[in-house]
C-alpha positions in Angstrom: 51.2 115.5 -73.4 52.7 118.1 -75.4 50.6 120.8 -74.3 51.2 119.8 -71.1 54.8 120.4 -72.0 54.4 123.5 -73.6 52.9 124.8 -70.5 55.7 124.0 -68.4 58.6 125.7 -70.7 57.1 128.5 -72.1 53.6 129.5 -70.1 55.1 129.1 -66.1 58.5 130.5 -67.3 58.8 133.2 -70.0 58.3 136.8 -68.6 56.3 138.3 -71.9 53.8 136.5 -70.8 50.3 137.6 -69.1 49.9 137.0 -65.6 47.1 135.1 -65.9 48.3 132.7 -68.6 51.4 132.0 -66.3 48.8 131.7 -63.4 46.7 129.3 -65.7 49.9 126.9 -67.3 51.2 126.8 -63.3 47.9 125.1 -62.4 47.7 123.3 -64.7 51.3 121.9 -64.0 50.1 121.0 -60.8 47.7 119.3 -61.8 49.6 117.3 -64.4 52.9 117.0 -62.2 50.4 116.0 -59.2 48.6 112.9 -61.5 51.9 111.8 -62.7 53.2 111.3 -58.7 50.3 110.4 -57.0 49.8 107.3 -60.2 53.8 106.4 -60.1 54.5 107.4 -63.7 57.8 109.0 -63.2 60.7 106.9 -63.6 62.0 106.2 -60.2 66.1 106.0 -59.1 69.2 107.7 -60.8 67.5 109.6 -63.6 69.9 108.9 -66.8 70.2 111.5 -69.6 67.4 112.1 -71.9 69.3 111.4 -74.8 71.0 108.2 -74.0 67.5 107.0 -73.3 65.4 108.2 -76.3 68.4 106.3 -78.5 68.3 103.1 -76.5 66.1 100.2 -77.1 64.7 100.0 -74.2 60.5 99.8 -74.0 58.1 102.8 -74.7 57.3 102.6 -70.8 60.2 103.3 -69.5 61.1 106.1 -72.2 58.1 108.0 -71.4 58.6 107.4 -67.5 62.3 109.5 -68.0 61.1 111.9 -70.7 58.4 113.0 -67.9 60.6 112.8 -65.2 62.7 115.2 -67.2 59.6 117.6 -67.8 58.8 117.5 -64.2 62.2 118.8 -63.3 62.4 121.5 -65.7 58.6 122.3 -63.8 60.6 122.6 -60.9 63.2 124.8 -62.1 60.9 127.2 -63.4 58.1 127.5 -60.4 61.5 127.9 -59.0 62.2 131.1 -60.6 58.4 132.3 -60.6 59.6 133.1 -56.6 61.5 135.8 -58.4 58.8 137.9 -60.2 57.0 141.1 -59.2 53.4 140.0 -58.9 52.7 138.2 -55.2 50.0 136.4 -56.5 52.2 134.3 -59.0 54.8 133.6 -55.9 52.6 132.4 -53.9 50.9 130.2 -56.1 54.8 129.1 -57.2 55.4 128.4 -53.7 51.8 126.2 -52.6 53.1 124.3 -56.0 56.3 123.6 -55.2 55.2 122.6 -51.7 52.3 120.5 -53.0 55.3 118.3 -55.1 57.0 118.3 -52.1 54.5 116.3 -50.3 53.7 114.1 -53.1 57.4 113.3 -53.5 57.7 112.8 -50.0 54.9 110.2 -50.3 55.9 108.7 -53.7 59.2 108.8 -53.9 61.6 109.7 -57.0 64.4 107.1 -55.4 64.9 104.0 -54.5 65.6 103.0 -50.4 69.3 101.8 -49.6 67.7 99.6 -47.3 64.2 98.6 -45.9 62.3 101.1 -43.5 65.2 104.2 -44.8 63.8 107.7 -44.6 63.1 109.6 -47.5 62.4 113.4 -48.2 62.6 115.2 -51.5 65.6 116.8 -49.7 66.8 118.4 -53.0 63.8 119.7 -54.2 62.8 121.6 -50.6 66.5 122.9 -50.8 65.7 124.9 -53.6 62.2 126.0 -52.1 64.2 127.4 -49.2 67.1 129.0 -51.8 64.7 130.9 -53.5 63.4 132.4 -50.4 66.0 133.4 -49.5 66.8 136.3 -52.2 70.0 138.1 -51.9 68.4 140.5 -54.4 65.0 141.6 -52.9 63.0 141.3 -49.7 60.9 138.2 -49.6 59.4 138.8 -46.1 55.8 138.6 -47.3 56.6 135.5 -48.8 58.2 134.2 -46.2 55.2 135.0 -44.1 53.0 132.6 -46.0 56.1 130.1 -45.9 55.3 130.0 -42.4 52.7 128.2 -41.9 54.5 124.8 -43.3 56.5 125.0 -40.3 53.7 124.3 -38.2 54.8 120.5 -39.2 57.8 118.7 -37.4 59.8 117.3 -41.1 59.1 120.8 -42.7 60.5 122.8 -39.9 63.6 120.2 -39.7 64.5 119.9 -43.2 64.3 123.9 -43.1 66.5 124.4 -40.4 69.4 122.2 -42.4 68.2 123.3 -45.9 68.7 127.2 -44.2 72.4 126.2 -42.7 73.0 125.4 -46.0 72.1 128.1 -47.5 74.1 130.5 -45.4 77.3 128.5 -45.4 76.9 129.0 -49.6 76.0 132.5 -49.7 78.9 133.7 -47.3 81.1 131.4 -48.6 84.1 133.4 -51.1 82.1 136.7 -51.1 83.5 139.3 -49.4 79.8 140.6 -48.9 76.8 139.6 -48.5 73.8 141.5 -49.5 71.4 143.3 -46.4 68.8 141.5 -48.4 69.8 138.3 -47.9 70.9 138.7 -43.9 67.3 140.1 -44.0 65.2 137.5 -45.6 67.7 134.8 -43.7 66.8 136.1 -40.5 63.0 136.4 -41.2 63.3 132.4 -42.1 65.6 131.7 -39.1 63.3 133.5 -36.1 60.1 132.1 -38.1 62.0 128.4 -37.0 60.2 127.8 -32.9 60.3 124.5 -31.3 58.3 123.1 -28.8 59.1 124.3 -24.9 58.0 121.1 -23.6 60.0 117.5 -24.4 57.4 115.9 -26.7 57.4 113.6 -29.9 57.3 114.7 -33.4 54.3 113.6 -34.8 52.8 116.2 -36.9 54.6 115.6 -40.5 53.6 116.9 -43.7 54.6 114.2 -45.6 52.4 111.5 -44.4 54.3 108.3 -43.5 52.5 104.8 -42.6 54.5 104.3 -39.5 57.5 106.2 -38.2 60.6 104.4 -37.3 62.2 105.1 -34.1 65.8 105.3 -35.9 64.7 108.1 -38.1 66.1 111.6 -36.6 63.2 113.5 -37.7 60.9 111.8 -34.9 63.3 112.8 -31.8 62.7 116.2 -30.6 67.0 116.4 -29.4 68.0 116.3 -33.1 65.7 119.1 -33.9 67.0 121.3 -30.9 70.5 120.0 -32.4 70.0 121.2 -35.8 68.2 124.4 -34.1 71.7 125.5 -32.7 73.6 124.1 -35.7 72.2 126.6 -37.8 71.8 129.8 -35.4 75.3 129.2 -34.8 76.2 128.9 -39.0 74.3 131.8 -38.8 76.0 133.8 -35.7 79.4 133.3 -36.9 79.4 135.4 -40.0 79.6 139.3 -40.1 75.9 140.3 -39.6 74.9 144.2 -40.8 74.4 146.4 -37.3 70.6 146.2 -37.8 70.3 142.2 -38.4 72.5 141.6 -35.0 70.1 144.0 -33.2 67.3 142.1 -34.2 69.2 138.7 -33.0 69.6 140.0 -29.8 66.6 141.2 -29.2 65.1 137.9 -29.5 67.9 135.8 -28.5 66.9 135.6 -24.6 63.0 134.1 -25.7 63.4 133.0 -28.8 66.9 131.4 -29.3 68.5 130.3 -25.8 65.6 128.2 -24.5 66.0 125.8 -27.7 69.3 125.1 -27.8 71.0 122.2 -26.9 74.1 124.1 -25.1 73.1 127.7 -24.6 76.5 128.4 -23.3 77.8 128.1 -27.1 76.5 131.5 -27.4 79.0 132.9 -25.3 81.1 134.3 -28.2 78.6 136.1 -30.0 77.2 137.7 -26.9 80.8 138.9 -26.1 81.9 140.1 -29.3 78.2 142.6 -29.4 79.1 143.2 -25.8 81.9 144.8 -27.2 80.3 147.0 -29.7 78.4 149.5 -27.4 75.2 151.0 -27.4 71.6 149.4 -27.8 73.6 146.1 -29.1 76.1 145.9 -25.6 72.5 146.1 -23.8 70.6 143.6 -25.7 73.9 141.6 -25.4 74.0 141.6 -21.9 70.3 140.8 -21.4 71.8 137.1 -23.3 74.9 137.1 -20.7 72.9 137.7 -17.9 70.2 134.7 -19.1 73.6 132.5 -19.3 75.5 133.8 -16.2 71.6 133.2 -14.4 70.1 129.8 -15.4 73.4 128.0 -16.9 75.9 129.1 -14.4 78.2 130.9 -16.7 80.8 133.1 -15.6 81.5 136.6 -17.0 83.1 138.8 -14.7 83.1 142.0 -16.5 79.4 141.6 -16.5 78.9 144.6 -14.1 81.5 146.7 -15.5 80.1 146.5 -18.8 76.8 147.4 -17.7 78.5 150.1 -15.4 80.5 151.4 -18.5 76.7 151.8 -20.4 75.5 154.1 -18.2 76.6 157.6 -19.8 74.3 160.7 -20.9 73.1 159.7 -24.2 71.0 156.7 -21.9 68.2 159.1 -21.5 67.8 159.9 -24.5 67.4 157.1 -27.1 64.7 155.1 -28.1 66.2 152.3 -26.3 65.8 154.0 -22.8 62.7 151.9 -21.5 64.6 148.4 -22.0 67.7 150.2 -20.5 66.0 151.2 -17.3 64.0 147.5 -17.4 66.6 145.4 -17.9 69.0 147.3 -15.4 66.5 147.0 -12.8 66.8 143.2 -13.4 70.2 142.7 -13.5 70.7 144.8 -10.2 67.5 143.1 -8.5 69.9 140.8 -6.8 69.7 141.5 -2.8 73.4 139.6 -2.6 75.2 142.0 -5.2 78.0 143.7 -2.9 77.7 147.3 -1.4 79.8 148.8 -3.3 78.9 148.0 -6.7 75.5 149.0 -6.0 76.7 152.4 -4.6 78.5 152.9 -7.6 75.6 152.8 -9.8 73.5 154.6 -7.6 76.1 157.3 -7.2 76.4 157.6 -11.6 73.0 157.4 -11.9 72.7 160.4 -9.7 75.3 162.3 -11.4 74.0 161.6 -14.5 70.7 162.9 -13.3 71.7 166.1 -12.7 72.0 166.9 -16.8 68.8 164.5 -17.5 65.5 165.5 -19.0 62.4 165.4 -16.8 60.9 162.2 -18.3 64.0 160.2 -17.5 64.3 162.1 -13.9 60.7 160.3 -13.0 62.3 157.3 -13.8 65.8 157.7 -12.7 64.9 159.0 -8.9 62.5 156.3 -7.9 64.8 153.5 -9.7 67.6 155.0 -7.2 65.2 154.9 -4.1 64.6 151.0 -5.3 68.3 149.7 -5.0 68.7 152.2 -1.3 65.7 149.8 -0.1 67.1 146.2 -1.4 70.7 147.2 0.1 70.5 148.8 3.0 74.7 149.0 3.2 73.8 151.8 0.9 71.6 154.4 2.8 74.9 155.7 4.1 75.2 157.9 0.8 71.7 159.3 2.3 72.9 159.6 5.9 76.0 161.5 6.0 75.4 164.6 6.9 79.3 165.6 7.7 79.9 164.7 4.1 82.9 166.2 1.7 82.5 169.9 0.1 81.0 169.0 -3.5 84.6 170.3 -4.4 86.0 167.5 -2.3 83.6 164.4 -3.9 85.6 161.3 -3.9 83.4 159.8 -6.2 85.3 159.8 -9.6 83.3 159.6 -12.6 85.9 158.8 -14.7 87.1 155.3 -13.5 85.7 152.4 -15.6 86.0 150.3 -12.9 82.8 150.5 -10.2 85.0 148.6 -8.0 87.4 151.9 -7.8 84.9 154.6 -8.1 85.0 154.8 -4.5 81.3 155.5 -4.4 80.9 154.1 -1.2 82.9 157.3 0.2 80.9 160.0 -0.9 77.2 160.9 -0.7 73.7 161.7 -2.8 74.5 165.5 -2.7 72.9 165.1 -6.4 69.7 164.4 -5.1 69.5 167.3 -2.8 70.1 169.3 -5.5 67.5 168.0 -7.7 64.6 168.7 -4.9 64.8 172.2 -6.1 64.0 171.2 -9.7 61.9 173.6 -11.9 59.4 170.5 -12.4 57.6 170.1 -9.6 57.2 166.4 -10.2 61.1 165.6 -10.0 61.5 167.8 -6.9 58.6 166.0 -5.1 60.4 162.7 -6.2 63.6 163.9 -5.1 62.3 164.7 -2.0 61.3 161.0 -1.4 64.9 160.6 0.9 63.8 163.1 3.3 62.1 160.4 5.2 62.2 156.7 5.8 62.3 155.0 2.7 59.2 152.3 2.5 59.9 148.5 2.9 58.0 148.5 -0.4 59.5 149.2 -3.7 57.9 151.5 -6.3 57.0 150.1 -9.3 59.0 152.4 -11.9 56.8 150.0 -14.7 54.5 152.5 -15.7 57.3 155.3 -15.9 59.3 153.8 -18.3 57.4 154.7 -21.4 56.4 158.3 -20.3 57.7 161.0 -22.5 58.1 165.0 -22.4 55.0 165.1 -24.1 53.1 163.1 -22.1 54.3 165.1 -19.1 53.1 168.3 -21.0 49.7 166.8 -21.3 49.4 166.5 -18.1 50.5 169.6 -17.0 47.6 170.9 -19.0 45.1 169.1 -17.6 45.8 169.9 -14.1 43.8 172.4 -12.3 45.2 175.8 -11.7 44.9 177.6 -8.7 41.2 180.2 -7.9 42.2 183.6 -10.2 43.9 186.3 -7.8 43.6 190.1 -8.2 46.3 191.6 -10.3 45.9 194.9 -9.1 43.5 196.5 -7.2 41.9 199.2 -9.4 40.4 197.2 -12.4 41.2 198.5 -15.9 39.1 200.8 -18.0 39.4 200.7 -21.7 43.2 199.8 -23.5 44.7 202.9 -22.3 43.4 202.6 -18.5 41.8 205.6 -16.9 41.8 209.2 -17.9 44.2 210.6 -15.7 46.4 207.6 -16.2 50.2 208.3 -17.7 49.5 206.3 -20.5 46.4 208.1 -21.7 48.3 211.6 -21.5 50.9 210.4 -23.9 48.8 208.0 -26.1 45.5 208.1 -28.1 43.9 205.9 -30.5 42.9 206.8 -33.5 
């Protein structure tokens, strides 16, 4: 016993150490701790101070039961802090320890039931699993990957969705900043959290149970989407870093908004990102246009905010692809009015004029798209008394597509762009010279393609047969002997 004891407070926590010693003491912990549970010899209920007991009277049993409840505890407190050193080899094993005594806990339990049939989970213990994982010091992603596959179970994925809220509410609580490492490592453990698409019953449960009671929340799959929303929301409310709110939104529509309980909750985060601009206003609509779609929530500045993204720096971030993708589903609508439609067909013209070839393949056939699905549109194509370009009553400038008076004017742009350097763009310029198809172009394959993928291709085309230069052929560097050259030059 008192090597076992030595092992816990000096081999699995002291850092002078060797690795493998600590390696060697935390298994044999778990093997000790692991007896101890599985046999009952820990002293169940309120555990009272180790002093008070060691200077009662009361038997040698129950003495030992609390001095080796109070070993297993300091065990626990220092596998807890093994999460924290350098080797990975020592964290995981801290972690599949701390787990292991989770289960056995779970299925011996350190406390007595208030009443018969009353659910018990080491809640206090797995609260400090989840804590240390979620460093505000260092990035415990790795370790957070082999966390993962415990939430393949329906208690482990419940209790870490609370234990989680609570961790957040603590950390932002007073500070007046959070660590990037933390928001980091809390939204690795948050997006790791999926439940089931499909209504089902909880069944799968790490700690093994003889029956489940129906009046236990862990077995009813609406408490889980409950505590789901509770803690993305804990989570949503705070001051995220730029980077950690792009990597919400990116997942929100798939990941996040089919779980919830009310979806629509989401409407104030989704606005204030709206708000931001750039890649996080895109990603944020994508999540406005999932609520305004399939919940039937109403934002009416929807349009305008997606009309107010479309400037000249679109073609040329990394974000461009998803830009061009999700505008093509937010304006896939055949019941969208004329004139908003106009007015983005109209900017995205103008802004074509300025954009680099790559985009151009996209732009032009994404503008030929929305002239076949509205036909109230192919005026701008078929006006051939139009206004002097110097006349355009299209005005770039309002924010508002609803004033832009887009409508009025015409695709001069396009006319302009048929007599593009690339002979790509110009042929796909010159698509509105005839009857637009019934059928739209897929612009699919187009939206990854990049300058040098257009370059590679250039190559690879075949050149026309080789003409004659001139019709004397060359003799020598200098040419012939009576040429001008060769009377004013030599080589020597």
């Amino acid at each position: 016993m008192t090597r076992g004891r030595g092992a816990t407070s000096s081999g699995a926590g002291g850092d002078s150490e060797d690795q493998e010693e600590v390696h060697e003491a935390v298994r044999a912990c778990s093997r000790l701790f692991g007896a101890l549970l599985a046999r009952g010899e820990l002293f169940v209920g309120q555990l009272p101070s180790e002093e008070m007991v060691m200077a009662g009277s009361r038997g040698a049993t129950r003495k030992y039961k609390v001095w080796m409840r109070h070993r297993y505890h300091s065990c626990c407190n220092r596998l807890g802090e093994l999460l924290a050193r350098s080797s990975f080899r020592i964290k995981e094993l801290a972690l599949s320890t701390l787990m292991k005594f989770v289960q056995l806990e779970g299925e011996h339990p350190l406390e007595k039931p208030k009443w018969e049939g009353n659910y018990l989970f080491p809640y206090q213990l797995f609260k400090s699993v989840v804590g240390g994982l979620l460093s505000p010091e260092e990035d415990r992603s790795l370790l957070l990957c082999q966390f993962r596959e415990y939430l393949e179970h329906d208690d482990i994925r419940y209790h870490t969705m609370q234990a989680a809220a609570d961790a957040v509410a603590r950390a932002a609580d007073g500070r007046p900043e959070v660590p990037l490492a933390f928001w980091n490592n809390a939204f690795t453990l948050l997006s790791s959290v999926s439940l089931p698409r499909q209504e089902s019953v909880p069944s799968n449960f790490y700690v093994k149970h003889a029956e489940l009671s129906d009046k236990w929340k862990v077995v009813h799959l609406r408490e889980h989407r409950k505590a789901f929303q509770q803690m993305w929301l804990g989570f949503l409310k705070h001051q995220l870093p730029l980077r950690v709110c792009k990597k919400v939104l990116v997942i929100m529509h798939d990941s996040i908004l089919p779980h919830l309980a009310q979806p629509s909750l989401m409407i104030d985060f989704l606005a204030r990102a709206c708000d931001v601009g750039g890649a996080v206003s895109l990603l944020a609509l994508n999540g406005l246009f999932i609520l305004i779609h399939k919940h039937n929530l109403e934002y009416p500045d929807f349009y305008r905010k997606l009309y107010g993204l479309l400037d000249p720096s679109v073609f040329h971030v990394k974000y461009r692809a998803r830009f061009f993708h999700l505008a093509d589903l937010f304006l896939s609508s055949s019941h969208l009015p004329a004139y908003l439609v106009a007015a983005f067909t109209k900017r995205l013209a103008r802004l074509a004029l300025t954009a680099p070839p790559e985009a151009l393949l996209t732009v032009l056939p994404f503008i030929c798209n929305l002239l076949r699905r509205h036909p109230a549109c192919r005026v701008l194509v078929h006006r051939p008394r139009g206004p002097e370009l110097d006349a355009d009553p299209y005005d770039p400038r309002e924010e508002d597509p609803a004033r832009s008076r887009a409508l009025e004017s015409s695709l001069w742009e396009l006319q302009a762009l048929q007599q593009h350097y690339h002979p790509e763009v110009s042929k796909a310029a010159s698509a509105i010279n005839q009857a637009l198809s019934e059928a739209e172009v897929s612009i699919a394959p187009l939206l990854e393609l990049t300058a040098f993928q257009i370059f590679e291709q250039d190559l690879q085309k075949k050149g026309p047969e080789p003409v004659p230069l001139e019709f004397i052929p060359a003799q020598g560097l200098l040419g012939r002997r009576d040429d001008l050259c060769a009377q004013h030059f030599t080589l020597s």
